[in-house]
C-alpha positions in Angstrom: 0.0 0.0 0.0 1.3 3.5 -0.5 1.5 6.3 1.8 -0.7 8.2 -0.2 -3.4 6.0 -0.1 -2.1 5.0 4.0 -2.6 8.8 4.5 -6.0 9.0 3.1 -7.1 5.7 4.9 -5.9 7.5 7.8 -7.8 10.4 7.4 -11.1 9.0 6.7 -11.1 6.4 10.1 -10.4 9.7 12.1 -13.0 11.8 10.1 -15.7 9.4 9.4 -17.3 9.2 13.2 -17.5 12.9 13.2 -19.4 12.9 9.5 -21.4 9.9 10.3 -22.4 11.1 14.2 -25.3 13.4 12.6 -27.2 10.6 11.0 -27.5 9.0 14.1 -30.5 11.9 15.0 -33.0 10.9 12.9 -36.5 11.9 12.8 -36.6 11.8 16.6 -34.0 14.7 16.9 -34.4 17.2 19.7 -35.1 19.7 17.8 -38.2 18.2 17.2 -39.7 18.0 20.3 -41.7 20.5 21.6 -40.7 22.4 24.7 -41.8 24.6 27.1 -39.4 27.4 27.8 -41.8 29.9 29.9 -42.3 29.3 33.9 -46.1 28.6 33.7 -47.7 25.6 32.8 -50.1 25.0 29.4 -53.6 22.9 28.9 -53.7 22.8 25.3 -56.5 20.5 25.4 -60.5 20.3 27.1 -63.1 22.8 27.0 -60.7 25.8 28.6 -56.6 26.4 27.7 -54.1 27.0 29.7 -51.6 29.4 28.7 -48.8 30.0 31.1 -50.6 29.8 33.8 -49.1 29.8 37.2 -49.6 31.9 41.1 -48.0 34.6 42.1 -47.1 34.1 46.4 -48.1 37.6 47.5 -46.0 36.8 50.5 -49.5 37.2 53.3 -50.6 33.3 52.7 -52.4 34.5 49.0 -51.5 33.8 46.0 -52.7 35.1 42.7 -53.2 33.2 39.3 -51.9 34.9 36.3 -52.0 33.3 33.1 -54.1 33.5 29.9 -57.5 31.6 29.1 -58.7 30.2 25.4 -62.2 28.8 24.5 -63.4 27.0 21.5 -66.7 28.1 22.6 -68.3 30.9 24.7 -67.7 29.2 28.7 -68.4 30.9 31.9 -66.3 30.4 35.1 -67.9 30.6 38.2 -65.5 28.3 40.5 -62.3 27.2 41.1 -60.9 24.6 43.0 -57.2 24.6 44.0 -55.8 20.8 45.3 -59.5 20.4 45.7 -60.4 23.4 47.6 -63.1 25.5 45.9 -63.2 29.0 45.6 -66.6 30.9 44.2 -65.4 33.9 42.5 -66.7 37.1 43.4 -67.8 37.2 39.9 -67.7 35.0 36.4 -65.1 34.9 34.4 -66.7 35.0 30.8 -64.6 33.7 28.0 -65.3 34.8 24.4 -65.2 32.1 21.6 -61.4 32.4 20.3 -60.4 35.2 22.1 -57.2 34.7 24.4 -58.2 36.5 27.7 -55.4 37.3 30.2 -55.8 37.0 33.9 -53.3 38.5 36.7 -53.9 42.1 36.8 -56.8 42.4 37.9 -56.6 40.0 40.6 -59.7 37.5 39.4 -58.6 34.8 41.3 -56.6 35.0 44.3 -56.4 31.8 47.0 -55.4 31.7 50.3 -54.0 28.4 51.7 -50.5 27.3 53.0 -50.1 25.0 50.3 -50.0 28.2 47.8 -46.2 29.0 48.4 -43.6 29.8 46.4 -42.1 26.7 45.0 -45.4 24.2 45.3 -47.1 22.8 42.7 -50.6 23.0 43.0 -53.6 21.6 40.9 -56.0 24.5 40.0 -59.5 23.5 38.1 -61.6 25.5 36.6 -65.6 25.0 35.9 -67.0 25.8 32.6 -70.2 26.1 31.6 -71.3 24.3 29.7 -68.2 23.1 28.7 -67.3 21.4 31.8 -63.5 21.0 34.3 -60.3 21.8 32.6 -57.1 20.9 35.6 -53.7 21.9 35.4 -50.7 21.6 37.6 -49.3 25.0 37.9 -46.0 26.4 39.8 -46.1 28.7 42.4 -43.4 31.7 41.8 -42.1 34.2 44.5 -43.4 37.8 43.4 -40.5 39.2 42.0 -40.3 42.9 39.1 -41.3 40.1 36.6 -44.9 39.6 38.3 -45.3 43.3 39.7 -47.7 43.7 37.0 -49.9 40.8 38.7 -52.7 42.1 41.5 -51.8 41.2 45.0 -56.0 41.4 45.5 -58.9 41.8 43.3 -58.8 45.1 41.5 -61.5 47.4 43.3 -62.7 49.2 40.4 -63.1 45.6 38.5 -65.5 44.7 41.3 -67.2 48.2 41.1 -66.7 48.1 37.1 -68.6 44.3 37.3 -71.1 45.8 39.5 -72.1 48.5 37.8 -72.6 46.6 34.4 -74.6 44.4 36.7 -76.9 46.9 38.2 -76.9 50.1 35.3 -80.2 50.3 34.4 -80.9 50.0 30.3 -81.0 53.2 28.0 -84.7 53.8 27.2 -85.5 53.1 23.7 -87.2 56.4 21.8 -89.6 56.3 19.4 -88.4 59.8 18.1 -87.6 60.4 14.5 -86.3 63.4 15.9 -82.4 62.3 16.4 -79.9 62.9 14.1 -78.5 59.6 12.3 -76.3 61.5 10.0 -72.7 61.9 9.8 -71.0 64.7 11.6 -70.4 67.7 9.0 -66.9 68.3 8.7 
């Protein structure tokens, strides 16, 4: 054998494992697998979704669930129950067909119970109707500047917002052709 062709022979053992290592990935790569790189948990599945949802400790035995909420159909939430525990809120959640709605800031569901602490895991469940229980395991977090945005207790003008749209009485209809349908004059 020549050293040319020694050399080569040579080259191609010590090369080949590194050329060859790739194909040993396949279809199954990492890359390929889906992954999860927020904090919060997802529910991508059932009549409510999950979207990053976890509690925030509020550091006086609450804790308050941020997270976003997605419906294939209109669903009301009216309870909660957190490692079995339930919780009527002080008033529905209402979720819009298709329409991602966030919860945090304004405090729509805050728990109290030791077993909310930062670094738990609990089990929150939420009732639909008519759709019917979506669960999820979610983390509890510490409240750090990430989650300042999160309420430490429901919002009071929510609650005053919710009431009012409760209790405002309905515009009287008029039978006037006296108003003035047209487009402002410019």
């Amino acid at each position: 054998m020549s050293t040319r062709r020694t050399i080569a022979a040579i080259a191609l053992a010590l090369t080949a494992p590194f050329a060859l290592s790739a194909c040993g990935t396949s279809f199954g790569a990492q890359t390929n697998q889906q992954y999860q790189a927020a904090v919060g948990s997802n529910l991508r599945h059932g009549p409510v979704e999950v979207h990053n949802g976890l509690f925030v400790d509020n550091g006086d035995g609450t804790a308050t669930f941020s997270g976003a909420l997605l419906a294939d159909e209109d669903q009301t939430i009216e309870s909660v129950s957190v490692d079995g525990a339930a919780k009527k809120l002080a008033r529905p959640i209402q979720l819009k067909a298709d329409t991602l709605l966030t919860l945090g800031p304004a405090g729509e569901i805050v728990v109290k119970g030791d077993e909310v602490a930062e670094g738990a895991y609990v089990t929150i469940s939420f009732a639909a109707t008519p759709g019917g229980d979506a669960s999820v395991e979610v983390p509890v977090v510490g409240r750090t500047s990430m989650y300042e945005s999160v309420a430490k207790r429901p919002s009071p003008s929510a609650t005053a917002q919710a009431a009012e749209e409760e209790s405002a009485p309905a515009e009287p209809e008029t039978d006037s052709d006296d108003e003035d349908t047209s487009p402002p004059s410019q």
